[in-house]
Biopython code that builds the backbone (N, CA, C, O; Angstrom):
import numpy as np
from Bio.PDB.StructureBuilder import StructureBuilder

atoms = [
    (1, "UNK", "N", (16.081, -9.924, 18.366)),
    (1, "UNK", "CA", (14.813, -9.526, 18.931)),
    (1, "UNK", "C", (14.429, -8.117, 18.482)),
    (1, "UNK", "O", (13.207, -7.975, 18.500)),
    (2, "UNK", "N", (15.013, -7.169, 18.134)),
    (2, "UNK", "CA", (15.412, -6.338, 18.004)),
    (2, "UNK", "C", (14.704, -5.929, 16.433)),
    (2, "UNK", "O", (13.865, -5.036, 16.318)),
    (3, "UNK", "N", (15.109, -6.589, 15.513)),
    (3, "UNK", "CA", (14.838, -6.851, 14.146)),
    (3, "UNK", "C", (13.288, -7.134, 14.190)),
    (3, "UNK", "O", (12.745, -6.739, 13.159)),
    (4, "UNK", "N", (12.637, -7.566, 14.874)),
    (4, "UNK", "CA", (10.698, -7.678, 14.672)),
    (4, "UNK", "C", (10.128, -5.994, 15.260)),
    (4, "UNK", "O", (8.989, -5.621, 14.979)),
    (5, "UNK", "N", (10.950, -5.228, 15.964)),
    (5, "UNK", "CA", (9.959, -3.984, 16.398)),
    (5, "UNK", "C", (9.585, -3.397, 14.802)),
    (5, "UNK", "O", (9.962, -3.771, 13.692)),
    (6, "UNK", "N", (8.728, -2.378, 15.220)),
    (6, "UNK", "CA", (7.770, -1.820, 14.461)),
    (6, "UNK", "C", (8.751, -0.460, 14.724)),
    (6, "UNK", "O", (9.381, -0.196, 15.748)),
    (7, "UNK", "N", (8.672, 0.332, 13.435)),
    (7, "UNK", "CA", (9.727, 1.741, 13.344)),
    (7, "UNK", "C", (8.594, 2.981, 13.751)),
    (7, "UNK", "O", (7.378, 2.908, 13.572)),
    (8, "UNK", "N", (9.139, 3.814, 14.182)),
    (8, "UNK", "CA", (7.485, 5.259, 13.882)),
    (8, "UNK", "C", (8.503, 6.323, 13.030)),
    (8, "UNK", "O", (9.475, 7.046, 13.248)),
    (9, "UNK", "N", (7.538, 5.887, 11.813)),
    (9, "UNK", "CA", (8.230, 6.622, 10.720)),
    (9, "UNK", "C", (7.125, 7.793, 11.054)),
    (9, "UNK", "O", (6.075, 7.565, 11.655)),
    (10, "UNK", "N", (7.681, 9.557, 10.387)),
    (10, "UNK", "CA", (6.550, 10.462, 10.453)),
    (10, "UNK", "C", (7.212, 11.055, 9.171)),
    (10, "UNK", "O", (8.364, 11.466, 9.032)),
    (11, "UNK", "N", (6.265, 10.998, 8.337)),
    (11, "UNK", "CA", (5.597, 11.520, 6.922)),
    (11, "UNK", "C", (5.688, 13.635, 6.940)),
    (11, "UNK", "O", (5.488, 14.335, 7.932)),
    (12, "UNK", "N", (5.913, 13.951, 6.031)),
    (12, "UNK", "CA", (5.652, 15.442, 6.314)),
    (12, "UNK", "C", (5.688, 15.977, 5.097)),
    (12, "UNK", "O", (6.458, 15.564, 4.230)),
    (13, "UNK", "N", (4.808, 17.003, 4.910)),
    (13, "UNK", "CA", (5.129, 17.692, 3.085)),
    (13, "UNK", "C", (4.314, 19.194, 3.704)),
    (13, "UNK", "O", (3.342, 19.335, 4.446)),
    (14, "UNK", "N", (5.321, 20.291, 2.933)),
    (14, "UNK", "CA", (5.050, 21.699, 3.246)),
    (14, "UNK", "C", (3.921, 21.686, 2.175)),
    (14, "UNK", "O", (4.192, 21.137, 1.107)),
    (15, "UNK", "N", (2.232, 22.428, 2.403)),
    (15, "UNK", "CA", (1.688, 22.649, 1.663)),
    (15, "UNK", "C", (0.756, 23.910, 2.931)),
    (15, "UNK", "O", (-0.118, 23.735, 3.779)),
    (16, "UNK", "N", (1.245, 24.685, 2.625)),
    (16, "UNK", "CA", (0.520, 26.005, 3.345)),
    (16, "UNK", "C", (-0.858, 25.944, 2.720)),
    (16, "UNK", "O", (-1.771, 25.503, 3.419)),
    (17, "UNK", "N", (-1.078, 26.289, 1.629)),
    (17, "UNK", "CA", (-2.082, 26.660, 0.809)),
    (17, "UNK", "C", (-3.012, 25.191, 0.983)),
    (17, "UNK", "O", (-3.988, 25.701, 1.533)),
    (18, "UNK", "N", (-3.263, 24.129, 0.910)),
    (18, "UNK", "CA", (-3.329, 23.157, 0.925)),
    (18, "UNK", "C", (-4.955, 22.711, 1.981)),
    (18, "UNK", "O", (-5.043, 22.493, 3.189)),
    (19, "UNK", "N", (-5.867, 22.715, 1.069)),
    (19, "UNK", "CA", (-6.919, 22.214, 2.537)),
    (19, "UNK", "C", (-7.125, 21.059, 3.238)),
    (19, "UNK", "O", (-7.602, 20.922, 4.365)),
    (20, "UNK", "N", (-6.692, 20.182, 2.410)),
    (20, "UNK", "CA", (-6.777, 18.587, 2.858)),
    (20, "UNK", "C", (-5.323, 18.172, 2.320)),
    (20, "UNK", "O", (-4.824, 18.909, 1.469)),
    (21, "UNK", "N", (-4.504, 16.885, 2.815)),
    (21, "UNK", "CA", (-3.595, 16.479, 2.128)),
    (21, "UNK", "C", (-3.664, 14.916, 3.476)),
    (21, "UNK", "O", (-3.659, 14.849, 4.705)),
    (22, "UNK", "N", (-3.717, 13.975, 2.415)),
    (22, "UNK", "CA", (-3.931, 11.969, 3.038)),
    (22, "UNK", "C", (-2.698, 11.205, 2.715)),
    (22, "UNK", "O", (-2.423, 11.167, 1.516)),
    (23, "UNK", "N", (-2.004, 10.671, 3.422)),
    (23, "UNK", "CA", (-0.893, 10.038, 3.222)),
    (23, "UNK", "C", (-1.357, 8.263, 2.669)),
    (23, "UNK", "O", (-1.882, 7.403, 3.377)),
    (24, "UNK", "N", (-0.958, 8.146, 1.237)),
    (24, "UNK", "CA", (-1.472, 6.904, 0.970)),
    (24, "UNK", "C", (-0.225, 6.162, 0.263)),
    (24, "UNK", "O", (0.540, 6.826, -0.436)),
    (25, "UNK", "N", (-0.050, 4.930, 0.430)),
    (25, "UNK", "CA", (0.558, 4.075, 0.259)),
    (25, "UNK", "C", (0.547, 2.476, 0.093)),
    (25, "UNK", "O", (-0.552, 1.961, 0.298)),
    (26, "UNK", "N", (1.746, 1.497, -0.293)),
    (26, "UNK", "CA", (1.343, -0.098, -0.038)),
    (26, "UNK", "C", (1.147, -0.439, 1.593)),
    (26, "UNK", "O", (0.769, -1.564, 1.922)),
    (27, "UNK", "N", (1.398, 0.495, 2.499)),
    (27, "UNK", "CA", (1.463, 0.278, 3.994)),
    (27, "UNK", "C", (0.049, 0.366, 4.070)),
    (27, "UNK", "O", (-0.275, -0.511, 4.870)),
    (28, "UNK", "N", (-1.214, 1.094, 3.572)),
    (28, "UNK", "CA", (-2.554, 1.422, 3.973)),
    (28, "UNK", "C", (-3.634, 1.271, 2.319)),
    (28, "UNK", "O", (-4.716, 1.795, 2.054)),
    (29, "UNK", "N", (-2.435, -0.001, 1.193)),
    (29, "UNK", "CA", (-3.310, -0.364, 0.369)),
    (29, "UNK", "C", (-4.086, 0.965, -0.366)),
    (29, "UNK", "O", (-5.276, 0.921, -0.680)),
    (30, "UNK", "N", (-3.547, 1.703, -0.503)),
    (30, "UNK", "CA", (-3.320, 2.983, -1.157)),
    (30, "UNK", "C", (-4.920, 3.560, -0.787)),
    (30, "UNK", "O", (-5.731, 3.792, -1.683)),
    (31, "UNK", "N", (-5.189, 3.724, 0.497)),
    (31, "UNK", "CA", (-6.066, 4.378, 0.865)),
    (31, "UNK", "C", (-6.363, 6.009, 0.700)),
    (31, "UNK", "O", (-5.530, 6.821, 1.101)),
    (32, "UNK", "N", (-7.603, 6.424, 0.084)),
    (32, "UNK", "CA", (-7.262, 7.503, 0.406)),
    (32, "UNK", "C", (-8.017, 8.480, 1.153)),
    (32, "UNK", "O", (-8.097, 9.698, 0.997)),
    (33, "UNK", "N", (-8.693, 7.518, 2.208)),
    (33, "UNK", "CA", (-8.657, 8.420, 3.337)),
    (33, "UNK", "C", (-8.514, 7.527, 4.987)),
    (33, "UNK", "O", (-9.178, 7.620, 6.020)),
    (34, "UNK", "N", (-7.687, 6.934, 4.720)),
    (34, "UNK", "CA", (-7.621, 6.218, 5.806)),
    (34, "UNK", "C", (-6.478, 6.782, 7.227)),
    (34, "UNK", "O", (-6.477, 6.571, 8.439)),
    (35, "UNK", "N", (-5.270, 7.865, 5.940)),
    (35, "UNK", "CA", (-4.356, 8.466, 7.083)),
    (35, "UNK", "C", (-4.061, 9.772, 6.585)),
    (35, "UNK", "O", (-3.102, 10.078, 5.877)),
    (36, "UNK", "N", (-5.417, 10.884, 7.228)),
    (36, "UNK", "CA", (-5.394, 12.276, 6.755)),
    (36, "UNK", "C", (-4.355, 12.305, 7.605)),
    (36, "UNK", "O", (-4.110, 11.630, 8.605)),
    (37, "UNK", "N", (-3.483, 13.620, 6.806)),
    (37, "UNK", "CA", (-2.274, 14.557, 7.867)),
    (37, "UNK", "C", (-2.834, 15.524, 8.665)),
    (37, "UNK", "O", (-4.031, 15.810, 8.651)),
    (38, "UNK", "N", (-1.789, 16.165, 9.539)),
    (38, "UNK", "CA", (-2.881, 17.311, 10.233)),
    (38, "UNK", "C", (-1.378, 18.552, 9.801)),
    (38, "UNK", "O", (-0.168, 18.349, 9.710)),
    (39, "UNK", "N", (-2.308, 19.924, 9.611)),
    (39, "UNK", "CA", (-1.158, 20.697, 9.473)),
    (39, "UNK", "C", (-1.143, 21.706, 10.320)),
    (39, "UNK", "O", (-2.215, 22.273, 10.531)),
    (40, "UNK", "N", (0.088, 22.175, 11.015)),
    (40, "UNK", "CA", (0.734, 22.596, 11.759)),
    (40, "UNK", "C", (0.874, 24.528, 11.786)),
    (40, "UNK", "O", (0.076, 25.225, 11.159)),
    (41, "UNK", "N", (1.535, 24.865, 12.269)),
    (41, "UNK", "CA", (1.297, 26.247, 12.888)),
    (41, "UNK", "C", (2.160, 26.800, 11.066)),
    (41, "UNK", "O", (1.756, 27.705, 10.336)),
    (42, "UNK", "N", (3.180, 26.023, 10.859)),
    (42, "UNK", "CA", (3.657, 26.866, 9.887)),
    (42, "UNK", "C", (3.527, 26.273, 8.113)),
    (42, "UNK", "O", (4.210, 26.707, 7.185)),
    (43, "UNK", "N", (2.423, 25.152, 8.015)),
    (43, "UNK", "CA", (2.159, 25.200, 6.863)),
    (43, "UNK", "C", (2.536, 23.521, 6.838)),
    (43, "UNK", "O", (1.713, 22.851, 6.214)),
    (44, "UNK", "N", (3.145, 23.120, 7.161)),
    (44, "UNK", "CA", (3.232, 21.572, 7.021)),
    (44, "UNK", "C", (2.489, 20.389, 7.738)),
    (44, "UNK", "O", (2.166, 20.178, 8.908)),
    (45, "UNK", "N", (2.375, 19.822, 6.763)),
    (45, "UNK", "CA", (1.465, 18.514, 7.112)),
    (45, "UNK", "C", (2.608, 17.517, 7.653)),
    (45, "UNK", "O", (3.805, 17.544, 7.366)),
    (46, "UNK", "N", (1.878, 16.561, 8.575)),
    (46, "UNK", "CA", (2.372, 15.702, 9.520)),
    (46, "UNK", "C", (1.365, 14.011, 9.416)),
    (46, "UNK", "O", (0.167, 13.743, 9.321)),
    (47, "UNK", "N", (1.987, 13.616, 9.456)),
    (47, "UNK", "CA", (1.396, 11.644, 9.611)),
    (47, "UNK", "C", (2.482, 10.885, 10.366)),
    (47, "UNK", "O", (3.647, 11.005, 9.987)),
    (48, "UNK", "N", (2.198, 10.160, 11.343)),
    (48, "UNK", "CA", (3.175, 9.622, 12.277)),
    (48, "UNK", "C", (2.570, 8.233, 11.869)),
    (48, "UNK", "O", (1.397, 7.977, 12.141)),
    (49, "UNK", "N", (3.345, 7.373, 11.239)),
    (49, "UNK", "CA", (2.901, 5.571, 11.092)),
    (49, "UNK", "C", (3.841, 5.115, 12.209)),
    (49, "UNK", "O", (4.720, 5.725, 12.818)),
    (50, "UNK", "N", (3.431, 3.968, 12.287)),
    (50, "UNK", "CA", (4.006, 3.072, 12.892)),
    (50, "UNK", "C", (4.046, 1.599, 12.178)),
    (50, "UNK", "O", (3.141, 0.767, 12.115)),
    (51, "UNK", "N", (5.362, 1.540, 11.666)),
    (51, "UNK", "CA", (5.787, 0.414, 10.397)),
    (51, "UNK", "C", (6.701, -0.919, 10.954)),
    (51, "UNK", "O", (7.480, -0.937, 11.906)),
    (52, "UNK", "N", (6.474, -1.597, 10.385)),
    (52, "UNK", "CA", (7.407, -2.949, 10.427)),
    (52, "UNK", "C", (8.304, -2.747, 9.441)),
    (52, "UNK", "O", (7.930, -2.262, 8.373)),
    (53, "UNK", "N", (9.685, -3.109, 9.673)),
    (53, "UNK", "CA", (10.371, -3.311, 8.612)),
    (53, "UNK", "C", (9.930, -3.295, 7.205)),
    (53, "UNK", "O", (8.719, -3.390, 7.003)),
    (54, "UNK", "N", (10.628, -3.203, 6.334)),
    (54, "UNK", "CA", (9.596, -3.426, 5.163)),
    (54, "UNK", "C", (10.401, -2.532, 3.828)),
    (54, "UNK", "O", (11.436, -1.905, 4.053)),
    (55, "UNK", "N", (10.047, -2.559, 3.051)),
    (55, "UNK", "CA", (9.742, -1.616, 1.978)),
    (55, "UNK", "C", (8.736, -1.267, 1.355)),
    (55, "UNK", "O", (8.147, -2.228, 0.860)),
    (56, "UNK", "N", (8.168, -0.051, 1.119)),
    (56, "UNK", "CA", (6.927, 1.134, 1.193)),
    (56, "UNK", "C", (6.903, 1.849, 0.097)),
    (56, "UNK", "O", (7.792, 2.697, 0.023)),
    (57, "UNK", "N", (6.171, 1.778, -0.777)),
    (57, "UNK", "CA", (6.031, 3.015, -1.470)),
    (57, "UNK", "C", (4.822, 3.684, -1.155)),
    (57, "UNK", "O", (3.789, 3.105, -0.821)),
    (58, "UNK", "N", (4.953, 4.824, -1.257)),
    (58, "UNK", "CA", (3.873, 5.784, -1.138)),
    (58, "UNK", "C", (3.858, 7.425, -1.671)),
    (58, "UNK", "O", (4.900, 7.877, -2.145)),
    (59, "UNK", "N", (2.683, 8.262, -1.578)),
    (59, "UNK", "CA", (2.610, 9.739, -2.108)),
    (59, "UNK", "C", (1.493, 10.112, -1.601)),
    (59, "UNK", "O", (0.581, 9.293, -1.489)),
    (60, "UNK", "N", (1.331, 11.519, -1.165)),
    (60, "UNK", "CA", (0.219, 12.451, -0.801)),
    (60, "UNK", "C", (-0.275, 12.803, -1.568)),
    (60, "UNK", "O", (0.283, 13.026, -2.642)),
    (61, "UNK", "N", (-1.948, 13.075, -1.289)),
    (61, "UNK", "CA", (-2.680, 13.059, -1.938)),
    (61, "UNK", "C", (-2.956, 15.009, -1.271)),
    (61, "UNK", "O", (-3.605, 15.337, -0.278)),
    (62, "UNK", "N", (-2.180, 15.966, -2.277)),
    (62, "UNK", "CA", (-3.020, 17.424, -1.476)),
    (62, "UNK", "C", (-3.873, 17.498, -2.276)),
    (62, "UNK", "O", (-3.501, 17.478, -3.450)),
    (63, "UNK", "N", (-5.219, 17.605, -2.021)),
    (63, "UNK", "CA", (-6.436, 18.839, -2.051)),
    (63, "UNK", "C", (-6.728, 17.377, -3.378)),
    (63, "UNK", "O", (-7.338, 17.740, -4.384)),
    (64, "UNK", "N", (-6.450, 16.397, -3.340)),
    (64, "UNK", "CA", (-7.359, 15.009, -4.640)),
    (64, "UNK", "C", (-6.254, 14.967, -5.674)),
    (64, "UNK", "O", (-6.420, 14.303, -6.697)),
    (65, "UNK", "N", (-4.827, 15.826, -5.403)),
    (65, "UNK", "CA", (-3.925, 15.586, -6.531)),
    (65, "UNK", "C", (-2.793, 14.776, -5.955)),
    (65, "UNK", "O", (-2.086, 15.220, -5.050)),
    (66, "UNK", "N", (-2.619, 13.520, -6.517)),
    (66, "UNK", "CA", (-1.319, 12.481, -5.943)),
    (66, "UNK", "C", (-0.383, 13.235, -6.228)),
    (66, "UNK", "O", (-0.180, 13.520, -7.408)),
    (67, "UNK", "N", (0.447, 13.762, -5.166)),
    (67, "UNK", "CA", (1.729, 13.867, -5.656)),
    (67, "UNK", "C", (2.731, 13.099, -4.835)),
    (67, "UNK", "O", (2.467, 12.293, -3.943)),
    (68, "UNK", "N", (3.950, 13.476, -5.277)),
    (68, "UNK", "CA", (5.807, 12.464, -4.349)),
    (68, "UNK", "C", (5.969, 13.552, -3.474)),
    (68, "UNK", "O", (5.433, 14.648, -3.305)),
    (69, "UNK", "N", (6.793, 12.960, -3.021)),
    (69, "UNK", "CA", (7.185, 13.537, -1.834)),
    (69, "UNK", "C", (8.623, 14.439, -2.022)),
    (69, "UNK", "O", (9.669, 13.791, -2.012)),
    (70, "UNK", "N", (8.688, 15.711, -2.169)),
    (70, "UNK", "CA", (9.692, 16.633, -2.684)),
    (70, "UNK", "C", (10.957, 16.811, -1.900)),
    (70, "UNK", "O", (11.966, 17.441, -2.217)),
    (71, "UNK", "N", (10.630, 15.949, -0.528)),
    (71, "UNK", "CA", (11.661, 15.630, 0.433)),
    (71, "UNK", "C", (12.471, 14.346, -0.184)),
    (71, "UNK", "O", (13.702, 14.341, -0.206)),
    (72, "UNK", "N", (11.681, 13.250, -0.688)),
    (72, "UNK", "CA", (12.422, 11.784, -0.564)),
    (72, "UNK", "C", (13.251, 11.657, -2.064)),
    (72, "UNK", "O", (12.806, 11.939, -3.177)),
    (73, "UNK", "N", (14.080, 11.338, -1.845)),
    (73, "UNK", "CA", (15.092, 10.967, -3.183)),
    (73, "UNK", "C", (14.693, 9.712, -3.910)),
    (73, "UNK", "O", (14.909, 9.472, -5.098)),
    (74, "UNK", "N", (14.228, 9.127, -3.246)),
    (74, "UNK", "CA", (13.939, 7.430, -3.936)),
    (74, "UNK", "C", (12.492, 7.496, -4.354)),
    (74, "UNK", "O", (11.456, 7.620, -3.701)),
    (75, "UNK", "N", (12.690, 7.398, -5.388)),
    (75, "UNK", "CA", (11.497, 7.347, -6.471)),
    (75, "UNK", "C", (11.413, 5.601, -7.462)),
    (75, "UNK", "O", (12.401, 5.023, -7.914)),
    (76, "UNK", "N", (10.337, 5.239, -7.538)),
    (76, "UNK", "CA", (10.201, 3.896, -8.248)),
    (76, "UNK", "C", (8.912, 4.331, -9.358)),
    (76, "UNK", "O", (7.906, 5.024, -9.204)),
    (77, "UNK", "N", (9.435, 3.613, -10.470)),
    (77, "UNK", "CA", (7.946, 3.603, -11.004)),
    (77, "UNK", "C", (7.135, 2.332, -10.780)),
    (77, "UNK", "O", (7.669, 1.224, -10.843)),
    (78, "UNK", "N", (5.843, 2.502, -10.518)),
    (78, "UNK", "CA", (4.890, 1.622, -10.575)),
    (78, "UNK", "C", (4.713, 0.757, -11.651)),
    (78, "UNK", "O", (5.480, 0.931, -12.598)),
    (79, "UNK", "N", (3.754, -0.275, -11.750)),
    (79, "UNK", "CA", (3.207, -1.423, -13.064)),
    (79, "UNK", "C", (2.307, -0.376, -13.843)),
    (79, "UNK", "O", (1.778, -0.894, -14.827)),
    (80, "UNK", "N", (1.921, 1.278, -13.620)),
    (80, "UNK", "CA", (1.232, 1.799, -14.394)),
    (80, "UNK", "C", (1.750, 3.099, -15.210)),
    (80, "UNK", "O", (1.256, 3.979, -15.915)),
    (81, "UNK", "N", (3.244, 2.658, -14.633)),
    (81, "UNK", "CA", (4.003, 4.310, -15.328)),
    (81, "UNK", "C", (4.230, 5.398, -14.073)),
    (81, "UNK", "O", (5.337, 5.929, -13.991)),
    (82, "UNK", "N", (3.547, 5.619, -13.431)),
    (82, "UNK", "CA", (3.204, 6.623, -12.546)),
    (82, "UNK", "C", (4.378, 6.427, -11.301)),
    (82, "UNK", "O", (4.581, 5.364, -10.714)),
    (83, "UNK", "N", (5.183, 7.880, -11.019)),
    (83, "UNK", "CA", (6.271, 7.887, -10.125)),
    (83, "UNK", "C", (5.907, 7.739, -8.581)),
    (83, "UNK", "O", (5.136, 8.691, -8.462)),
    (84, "UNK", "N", (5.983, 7.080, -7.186)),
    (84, "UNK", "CA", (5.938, 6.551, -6.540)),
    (84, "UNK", "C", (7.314, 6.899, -5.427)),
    (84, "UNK", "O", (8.413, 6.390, -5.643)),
    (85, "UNK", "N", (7.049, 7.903, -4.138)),
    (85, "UNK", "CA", (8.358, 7.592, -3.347)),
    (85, "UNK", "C", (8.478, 6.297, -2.459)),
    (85, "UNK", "O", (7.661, 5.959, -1.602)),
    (86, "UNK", "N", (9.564, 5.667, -2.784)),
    (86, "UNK", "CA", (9.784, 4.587, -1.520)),
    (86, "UNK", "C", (10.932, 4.736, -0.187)),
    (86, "UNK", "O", (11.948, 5.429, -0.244)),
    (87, "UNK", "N", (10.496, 3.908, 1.012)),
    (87, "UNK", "CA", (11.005, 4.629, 1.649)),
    (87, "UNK", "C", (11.215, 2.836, 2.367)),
    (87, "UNK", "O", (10.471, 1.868, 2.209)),
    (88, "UNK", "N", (12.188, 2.917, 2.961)),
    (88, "UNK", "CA", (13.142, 1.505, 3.808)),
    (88, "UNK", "C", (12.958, 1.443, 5.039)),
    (88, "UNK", "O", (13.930, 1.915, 5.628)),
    (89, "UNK", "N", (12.109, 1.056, 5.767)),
    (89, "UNK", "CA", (11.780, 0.991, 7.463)),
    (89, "UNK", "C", (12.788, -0.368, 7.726)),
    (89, "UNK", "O", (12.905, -0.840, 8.857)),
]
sb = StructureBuilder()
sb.init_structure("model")
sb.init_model(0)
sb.init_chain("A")
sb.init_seg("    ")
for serial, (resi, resn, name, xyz) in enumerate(atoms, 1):
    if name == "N":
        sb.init_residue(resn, " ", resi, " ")
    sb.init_atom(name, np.array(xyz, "f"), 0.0, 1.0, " ", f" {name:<3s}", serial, name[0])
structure = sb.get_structure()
């Protein structure tokens, strides 16, 4: 029973300087503005999902530039070349 909950994964990337930064991924069909972050007293951005099991790739989008996530170790490449973090809910 246990195995169907939904995980609350929370997303985070230090970008002080940073005016906008959107968490996009296969979880939100690589939206990119469907899950802005909000940033915090000391420079980091925050996104709290709430996921099903699964496997995810995804990357932030700061200020219109995709980047990975400098926290996550697991990196995939995509069908277009382009590096991609994935992450295991």
């Amino acid at each position: 029973m246990a195995d169907n909950k939904k995980k609350r994964v929370t997303f985070k990337v230090f970008a002080p300087e940073a005016q906008q930064v959107v968490l996009a991924g296969s979880f939100n069909k690589w939206s990119q503005d469907s899950d802005a972050m909000k940033k915090d007293e000391t420079g980091t951005w925050k996104k709290i999902k709430i996921l099903p099991k699964g496997t995810y790739e995804y990357k932030f989008i700061v200020d219109g530039t995709w980047t990975c996530d400098p926290n996550c170790p697991d990196i995939v490449c995509d069908d277009q070349g382009s590096e991609n973090n994935m992450i295991v809910v």
